[in-house]
C-alpha positions in Angstrom: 106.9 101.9 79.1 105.8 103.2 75.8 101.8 102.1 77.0 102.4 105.0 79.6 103.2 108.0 77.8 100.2 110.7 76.9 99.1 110.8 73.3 100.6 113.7 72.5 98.7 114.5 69.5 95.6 114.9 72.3 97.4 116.7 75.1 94.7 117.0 78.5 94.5 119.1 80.7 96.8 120.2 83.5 94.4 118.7 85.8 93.8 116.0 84.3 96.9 115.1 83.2 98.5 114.5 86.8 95.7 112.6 87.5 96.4 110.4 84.6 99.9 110.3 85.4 99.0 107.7 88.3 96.4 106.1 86.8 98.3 105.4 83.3 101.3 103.5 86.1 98.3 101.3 88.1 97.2 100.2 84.7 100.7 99.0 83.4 101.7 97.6 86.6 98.2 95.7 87.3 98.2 94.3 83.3 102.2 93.0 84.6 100.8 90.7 87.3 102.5 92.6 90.0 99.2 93.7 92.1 98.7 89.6 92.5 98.5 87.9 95.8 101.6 86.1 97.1 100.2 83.5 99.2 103.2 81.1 98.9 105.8 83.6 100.1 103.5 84.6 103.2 102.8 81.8 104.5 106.0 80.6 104.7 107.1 83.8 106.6 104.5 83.2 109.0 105.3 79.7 109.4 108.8 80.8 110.2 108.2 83.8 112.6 106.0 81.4 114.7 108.3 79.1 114.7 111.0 81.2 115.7 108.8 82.8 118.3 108.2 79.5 119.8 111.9 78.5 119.4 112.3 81.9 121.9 110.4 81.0 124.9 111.8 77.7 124.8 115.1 79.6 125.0 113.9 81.4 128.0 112.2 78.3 129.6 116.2 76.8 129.2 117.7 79.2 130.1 116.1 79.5 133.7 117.8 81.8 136.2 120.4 83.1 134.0 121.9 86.7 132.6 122.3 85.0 129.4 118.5 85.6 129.2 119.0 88.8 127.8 120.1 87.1 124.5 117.0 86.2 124.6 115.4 89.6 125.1 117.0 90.7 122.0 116.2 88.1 119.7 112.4 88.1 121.2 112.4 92.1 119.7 114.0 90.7 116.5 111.2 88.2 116.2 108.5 90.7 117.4 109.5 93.2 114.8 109.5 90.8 111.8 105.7 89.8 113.4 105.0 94.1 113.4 105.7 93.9 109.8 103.5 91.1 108.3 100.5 92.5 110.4 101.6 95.6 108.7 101.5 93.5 105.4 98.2 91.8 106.5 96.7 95.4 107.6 97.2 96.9 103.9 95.4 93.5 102.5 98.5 92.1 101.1 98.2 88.4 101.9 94.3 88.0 101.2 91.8 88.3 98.9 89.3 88.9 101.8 89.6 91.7 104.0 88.3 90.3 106.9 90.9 87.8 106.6 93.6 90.3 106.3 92.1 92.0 109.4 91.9 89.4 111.8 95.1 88.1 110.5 96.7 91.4 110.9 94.7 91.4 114.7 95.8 88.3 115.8 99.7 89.0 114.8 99.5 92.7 116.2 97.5 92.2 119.2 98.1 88.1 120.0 101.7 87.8 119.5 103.1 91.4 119.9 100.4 92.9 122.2 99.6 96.0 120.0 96.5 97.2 118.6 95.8 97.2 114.7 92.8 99.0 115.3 94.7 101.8 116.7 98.0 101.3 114.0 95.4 101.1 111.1 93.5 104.9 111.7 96.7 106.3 112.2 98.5 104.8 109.2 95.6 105.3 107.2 95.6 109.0 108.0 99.7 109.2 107.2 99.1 107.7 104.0 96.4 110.0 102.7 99.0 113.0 103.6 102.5 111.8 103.7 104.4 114.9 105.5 101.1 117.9 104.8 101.0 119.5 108.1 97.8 119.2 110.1 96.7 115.9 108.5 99.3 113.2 108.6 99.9 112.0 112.4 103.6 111.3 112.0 104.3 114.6 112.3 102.2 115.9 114.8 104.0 117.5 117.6 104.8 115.2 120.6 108.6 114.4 121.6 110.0 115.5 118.3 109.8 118.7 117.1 109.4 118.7 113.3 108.7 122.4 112.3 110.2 125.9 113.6 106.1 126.5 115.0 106.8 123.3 117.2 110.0 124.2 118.4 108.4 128.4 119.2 105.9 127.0 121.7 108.6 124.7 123.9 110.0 125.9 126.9 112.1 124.7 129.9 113.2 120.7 129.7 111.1 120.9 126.4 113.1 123.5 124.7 116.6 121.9 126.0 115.4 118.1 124.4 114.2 120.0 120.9 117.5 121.6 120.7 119.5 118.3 121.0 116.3 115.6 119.2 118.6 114.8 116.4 121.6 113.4 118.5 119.4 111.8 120.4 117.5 110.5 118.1 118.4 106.8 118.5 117.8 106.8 122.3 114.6 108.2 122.1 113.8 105.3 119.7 114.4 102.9 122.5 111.1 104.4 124.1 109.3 103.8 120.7 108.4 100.1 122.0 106.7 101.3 125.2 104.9 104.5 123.6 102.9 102.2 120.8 101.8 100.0 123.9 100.6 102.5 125.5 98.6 104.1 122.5 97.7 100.7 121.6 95.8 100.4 125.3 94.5 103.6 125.5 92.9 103.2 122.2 91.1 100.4 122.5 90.0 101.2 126.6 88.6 104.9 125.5 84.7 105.4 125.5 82.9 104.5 122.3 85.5 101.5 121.6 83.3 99.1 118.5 82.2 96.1 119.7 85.8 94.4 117.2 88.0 96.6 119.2 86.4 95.5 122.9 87.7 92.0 121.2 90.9 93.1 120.4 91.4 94.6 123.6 90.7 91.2 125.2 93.3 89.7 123.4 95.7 92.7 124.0 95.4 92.9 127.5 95.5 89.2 127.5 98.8 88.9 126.1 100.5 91.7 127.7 99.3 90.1 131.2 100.3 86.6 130.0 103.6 88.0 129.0 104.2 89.3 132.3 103.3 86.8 134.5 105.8 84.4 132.3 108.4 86.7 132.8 107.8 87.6 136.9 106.8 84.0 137.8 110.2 82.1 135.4 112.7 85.0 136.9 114.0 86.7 139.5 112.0 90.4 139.9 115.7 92.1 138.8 115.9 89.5 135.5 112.7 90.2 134.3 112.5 93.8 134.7 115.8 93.5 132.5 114.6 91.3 130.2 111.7 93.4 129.5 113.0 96.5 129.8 115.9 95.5 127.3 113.2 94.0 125.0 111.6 96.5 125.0 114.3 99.5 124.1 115.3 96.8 120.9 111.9 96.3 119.7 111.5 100.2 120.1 114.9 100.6 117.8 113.9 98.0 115.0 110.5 99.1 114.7 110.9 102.8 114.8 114.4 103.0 112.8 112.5 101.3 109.6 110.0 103.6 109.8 111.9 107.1 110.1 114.2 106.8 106.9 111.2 106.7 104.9 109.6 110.3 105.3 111.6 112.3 108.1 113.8 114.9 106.1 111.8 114.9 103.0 109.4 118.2 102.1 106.7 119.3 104.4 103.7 120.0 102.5 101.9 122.9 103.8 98.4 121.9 105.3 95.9 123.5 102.6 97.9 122.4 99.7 96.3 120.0 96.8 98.8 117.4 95.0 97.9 114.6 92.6 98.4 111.3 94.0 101.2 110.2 92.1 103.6 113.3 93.5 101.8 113.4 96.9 103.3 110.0 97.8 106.9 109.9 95.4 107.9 113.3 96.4 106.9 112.9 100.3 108.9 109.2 100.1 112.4 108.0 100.4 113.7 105.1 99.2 116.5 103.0 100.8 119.0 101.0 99.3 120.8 97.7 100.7 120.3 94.6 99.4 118.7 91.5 100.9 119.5 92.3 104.6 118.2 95.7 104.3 115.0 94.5 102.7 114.8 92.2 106.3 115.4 94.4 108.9 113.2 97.2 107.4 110.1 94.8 106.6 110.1 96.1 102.7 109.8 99.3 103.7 113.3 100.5 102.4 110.8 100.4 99.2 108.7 103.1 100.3 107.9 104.9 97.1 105.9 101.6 95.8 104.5 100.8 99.3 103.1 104.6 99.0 102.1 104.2 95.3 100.3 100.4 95.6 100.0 100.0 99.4 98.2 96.6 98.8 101.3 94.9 96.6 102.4 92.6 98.1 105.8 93.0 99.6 108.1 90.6 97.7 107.2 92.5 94.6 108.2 95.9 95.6 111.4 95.1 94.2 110.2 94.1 91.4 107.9 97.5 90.4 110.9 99.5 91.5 113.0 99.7 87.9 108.8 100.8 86.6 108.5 103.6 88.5 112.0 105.0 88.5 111.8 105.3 85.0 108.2 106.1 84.5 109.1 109.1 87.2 112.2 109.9 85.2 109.7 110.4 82.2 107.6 112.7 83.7 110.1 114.6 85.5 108.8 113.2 89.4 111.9 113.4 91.6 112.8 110.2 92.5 114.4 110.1 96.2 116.6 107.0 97.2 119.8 106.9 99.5 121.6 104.3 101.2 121.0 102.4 104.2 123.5 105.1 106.6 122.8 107.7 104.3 119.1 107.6 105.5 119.9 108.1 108.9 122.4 110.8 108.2 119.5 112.5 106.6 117.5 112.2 109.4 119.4 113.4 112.2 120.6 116.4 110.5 116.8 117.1 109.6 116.0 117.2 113.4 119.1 119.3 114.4 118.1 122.2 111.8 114.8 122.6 113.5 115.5 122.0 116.9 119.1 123.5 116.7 118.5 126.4 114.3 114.8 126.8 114.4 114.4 127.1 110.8 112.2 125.1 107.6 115.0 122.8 106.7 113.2 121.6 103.4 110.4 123.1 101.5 108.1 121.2 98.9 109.1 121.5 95.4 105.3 122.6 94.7 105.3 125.6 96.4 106.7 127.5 94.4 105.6 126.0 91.3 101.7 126.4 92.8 102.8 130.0 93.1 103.4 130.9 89.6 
């Protein structure tokens, strides 16, 4: 680490120095090796995810008219979520060299196998990790459902204003509707006027597979089966997906909208980590490493790990806060997060910056 401390016989400026701060860390961690492709590791993962795919529908083809074919609901959200997350990888330009084979890669996982858009997914991930948690820039805070400031919570009323006062219990329900809702944002994206002449082709394939999935499902079961099947599929995939995505911001400091950070804070102190071991590292896709992903959104994902010990102390040095919990922990976190604003209508966390931009 000694490479990444400031001469301090040639102190910069203020400005300068935060801005340093990041690119001092790229430079270590790039002259390490650990920004390098991992082709080996991904396709192997892919091989295996289609392969368990496949091994599903023959399940379901089995199975025939059976109840037992909601075991095969479940593990057809398992597998679907596992897909969600290398076309995550593949989206941030982790597996290729090329980014138009990341894209189509990341397109034909998303849109071919689990029947969402990248197109729509990349804009509004782009746009969250720009701004992780600034109000009025980073879409995973917008209002909708969830209430995630007291201003939200002021303008409900009626059925509104009941469901904001109890979002933090239900929390884990409303998940189960995650599944549907990026479907549907998936679809309306890529239908709307002015759609690029790539996302007409992506919606091809999207439609395609959602009507393909469909007519499998209503044409091998009985109408009741099949609405189960889906519906339960649905609610799991909803759960997986949107339960590795909410430990990793939801709770940690708002950053008001016309507040400037350096990048290096903008993305540590806005990110949680979560601990867990190998199975953790699984069922959240490598995002329990959310503080690297933030930092070096194209390393790969295997390597996270392996930058983790870097940054912890290189934020130690500089006096970064360094957020990581455990697995339960996380979720703790979360739902007490969305009880103080919906149950007491108040800023339950405030950046660490405000008051320091202040003085």
């Amino acid at each position: 680490m000694s490479q990444l401390v400031a001469d301090e016989h040639d102190p910069p400026r203020p400005q300068q120095r935060y801005t340093n701060l990041y690119t001092d860390l790229l430079t270590a961690v790039r002259e390490l090796g650990l920004l390098k492709r991992r082709r080996g590791y991904y396709f192997t993962r892919i091989g295996l995810v289609l392969a368990a795919f496949a091994a599903v529908w023959v399940g379901v083809g089995l199975l025939g008219n059976s109840w037992f074919q909601l075991l095969m609901a479940g593990a057809l959200a398992l597998v679907l979520t596992q897909v969600a997350f290398l076309s995550h990888d593949s989206a941030h330009r982790q597996i290729f060299d090329s980014a138009a084979w990341n894209d189509w890669t990341a397109r034909l996982l998303a849109g071919g196998l689990v029947g969402m858009s990248a197109a729509w997914w990349r804009s509004k991930h782009s746009r969250h990790h720009g701004a992780p948690n600034q109000l009025g820039k980073d879409p995973d805070i917008a209002i909708g459902v969830v209430a995630f400031t007291p201003e939200h919570v002021a303008k409900r009323t009626g059925f509104q204003a009941w469901l904001t006062r109890r979002q933090g219990w239900l929390f884990f329900p409303l998940l189960t509707l995650e599944g549907l809702s990026l479907y549907v944002s998936s679809i309306r994206h890529l239908l709307r006027r002015g759609a690029t002449s790539v996302e007409r082709i992506e919606a091809a394939i999207v439609v395609g597979r959602i009507g393909a999935y469909l007519a499998v499902l209503f044409i091998l079961l009985p109408i009741g089966k099949a609405g189960a099947f889906l519906g339960l599929q649905l609610a799991v995939f909803g759960v997986c997906l949107g339960g590795s995505f909410a430990p990793n911001h939801k709770g940690m400091p708002l950053v008001p909208r016309t507040m400037k950070l350096d990048f290096l804070r903008r993305q540590v102190l806005m990110s949680r980590n979560v601990r867990g071991g190998v199975m953790v590292d699984f069922a959240m896709g490598g995002l329990n490493y959310q503080i690297e992903h933030h930092l070096f959104p194209s390393m790969p994902r295997p390597t996270l790990k392996a930058v983790r010990p870097i940054v912890r102390e290189y934020c130690a040095l500089h006096e970064v806060k360094y957020t990581e919990v455990g697995f339960f922990a996380s979720y703790k976190i979360v739902v007490d997060y969305l009880n103080n604003v919906g149950l007491r209508a108040r800023d339950p966390f405030q950046c660490p910056l405000v008051a320091q931009n202040r003085n």
